[in-house]
FIVEXMI-312235 format. One record per residue (C-alpha): residue number from 1; x, y, z; residue in three letters. Coordinates in Angstrom, 2 decimals. Each point is the difference from the previous one (the first is absolute). Layout:
! FIVEXMI-312235
 lumlum       X       Y       Z rovex
    NUM       X       Y       Z   ALA
...
***
This chain:
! FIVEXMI-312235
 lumlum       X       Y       Z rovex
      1   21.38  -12.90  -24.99   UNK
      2   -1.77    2.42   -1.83   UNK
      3    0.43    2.83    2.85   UNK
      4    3.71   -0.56    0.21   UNK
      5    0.54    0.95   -3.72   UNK
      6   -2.35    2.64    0.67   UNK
      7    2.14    0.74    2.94   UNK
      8    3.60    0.25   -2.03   UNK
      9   -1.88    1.73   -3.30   UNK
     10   -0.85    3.04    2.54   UNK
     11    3.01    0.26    1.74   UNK
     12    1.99    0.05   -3.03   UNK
     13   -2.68    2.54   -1.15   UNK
     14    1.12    1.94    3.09   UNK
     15    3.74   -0.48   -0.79   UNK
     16   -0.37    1.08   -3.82   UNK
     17   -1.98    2.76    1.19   UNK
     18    2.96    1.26    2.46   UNK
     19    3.20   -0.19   -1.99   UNK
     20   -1.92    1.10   -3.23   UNK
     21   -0.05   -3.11   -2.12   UNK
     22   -2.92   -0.86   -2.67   UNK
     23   -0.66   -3.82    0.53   UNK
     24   -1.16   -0.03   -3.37   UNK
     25    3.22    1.41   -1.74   UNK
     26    2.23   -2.35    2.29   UNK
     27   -1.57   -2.89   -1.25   UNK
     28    0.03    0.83   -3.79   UNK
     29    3.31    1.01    1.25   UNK
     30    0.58   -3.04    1.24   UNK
     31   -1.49   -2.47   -2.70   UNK
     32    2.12    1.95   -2.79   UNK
     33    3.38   -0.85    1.70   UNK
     34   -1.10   -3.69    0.87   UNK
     35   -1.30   -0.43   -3.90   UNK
     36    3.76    1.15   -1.04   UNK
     37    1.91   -1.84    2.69   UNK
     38   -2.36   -3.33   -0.32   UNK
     39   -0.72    0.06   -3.68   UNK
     40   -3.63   -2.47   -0.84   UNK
     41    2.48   -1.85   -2.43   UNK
     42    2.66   -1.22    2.33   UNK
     43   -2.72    0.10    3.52   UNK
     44   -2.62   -1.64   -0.90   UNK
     45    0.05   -3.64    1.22   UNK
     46    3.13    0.54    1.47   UNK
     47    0.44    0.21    3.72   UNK
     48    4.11    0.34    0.40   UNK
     49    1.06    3.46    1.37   UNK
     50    0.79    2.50   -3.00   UNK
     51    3.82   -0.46    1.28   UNK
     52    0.34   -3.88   -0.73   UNK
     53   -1.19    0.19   -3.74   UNK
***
């Protein structure tokens, strides 16, 4: 299992590398938006889609 993730962590690697993305900013990228469209206060504990509240 462990050389399959290792697999998919370099070939994204690869990817970032090629169309000139930091991992690292896309994922605080990424976390900011989720904490603003999922807010802790109406996510946590709750698993219906963001649309059905």
């Amino acid at each position: 299992m462990s050389s399959e993730v290792a697999d998919v962590l370099l070939y994204l690697l690869q990817l970032c590398d090629k169309l000139d993305i930091d991992p690292i900013d896309a994922a605080k990228a990424k976390i900011a938006t989720n904490a603003q469209k999922y807010p802790v206060a109406l996510a946590k504990g709750n698993s219906t889609k963001y649309t059905e509240r």
